[in-house]
matplotlib code that plots the C-alpha trace (Angstrom):
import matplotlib.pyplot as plt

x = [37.8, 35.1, 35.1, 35.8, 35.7, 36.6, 34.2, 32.8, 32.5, 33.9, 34.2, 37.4, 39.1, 42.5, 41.8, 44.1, 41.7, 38.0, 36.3, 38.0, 36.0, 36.9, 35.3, 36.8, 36.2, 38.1, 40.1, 41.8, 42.9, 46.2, 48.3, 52.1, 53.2, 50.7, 52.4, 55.7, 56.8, 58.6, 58.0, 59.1, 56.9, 53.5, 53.8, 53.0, 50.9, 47.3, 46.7, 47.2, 44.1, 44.3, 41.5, 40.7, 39.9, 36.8, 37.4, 37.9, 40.9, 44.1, 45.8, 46.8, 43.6, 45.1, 46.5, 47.0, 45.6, 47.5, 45.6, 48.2, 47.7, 47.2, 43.6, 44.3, 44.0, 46.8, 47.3, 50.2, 51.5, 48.9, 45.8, 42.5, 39.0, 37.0, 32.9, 31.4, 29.1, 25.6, 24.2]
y = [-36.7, -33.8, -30.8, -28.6, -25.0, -22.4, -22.3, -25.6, -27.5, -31.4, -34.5, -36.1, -39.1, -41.3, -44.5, -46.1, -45.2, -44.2, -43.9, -40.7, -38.4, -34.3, -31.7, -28.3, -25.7, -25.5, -22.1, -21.9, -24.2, -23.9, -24.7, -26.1, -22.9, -20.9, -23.1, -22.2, -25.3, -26.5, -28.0, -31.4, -31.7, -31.8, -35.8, -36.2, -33.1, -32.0, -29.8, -28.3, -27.4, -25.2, -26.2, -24.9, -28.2, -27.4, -28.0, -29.7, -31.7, -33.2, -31.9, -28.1, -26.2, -24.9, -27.8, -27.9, -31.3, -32.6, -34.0, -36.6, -37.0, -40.9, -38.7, -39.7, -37.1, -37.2, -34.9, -35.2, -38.1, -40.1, -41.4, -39.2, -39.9, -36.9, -36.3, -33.0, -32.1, -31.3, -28.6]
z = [32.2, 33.8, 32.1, 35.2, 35.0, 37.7, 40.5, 40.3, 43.3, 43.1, 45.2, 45.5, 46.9, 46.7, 45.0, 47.4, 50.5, 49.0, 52.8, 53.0, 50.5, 50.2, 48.9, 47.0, 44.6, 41.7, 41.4, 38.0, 35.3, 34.0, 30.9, 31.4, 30.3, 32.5, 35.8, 33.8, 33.3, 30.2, 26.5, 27.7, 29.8, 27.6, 27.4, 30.5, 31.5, 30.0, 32.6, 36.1, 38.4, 41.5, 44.2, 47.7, 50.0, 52.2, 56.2, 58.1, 56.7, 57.3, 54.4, 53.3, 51.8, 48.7, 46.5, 42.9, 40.9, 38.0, 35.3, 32.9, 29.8, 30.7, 31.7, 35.7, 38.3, 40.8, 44.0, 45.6, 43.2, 44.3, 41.9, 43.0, 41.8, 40.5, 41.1, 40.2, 42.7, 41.7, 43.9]

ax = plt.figure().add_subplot(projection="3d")
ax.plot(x, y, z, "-o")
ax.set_aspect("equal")
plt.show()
């Protein structure tokens, strides 16, 4: 698990095709009860993280990253890998 904080810039990819790398910025990290979601859902939730994708992409620019607490990243539903980029 990174420990991202607002503004920092990250590579990202889906572990079920790793050519396709994209870059974002991380925009805020929120609680469950911050995305208003419910008690129940704490076992399966650690945290939610909103991220601008840079362009040029084939996907929506603002996405929001779920972060189980199985410690996976998952956009989408689907298994992401997470590098903070070091500029």
């Amino acid at each position: 698990m990174l420990n991202l904080e607002s503004g920092d810039r990250i590579d990202l990819f889906f572990e079920d095709a790793p050519a396709t790398v994209f870059c974002a910025t991380v925009g805020r990290i929120l609680t469950d009860q911050e995305e208003g979601m419910s008690v129940e859902i704490e076992d399966y939730t650690a945290c939610w993280i909103e991220i601008t994708v840079d362009p040029p992409c084939d996907i929506d620019t603002q996405q929001v990253l779920l972060l189980g607490t199985d410690l996976q990243y998952r956009l989408n539903g689907r298994p992401v890998t997470l590098r903070k980029r070091q500029e």
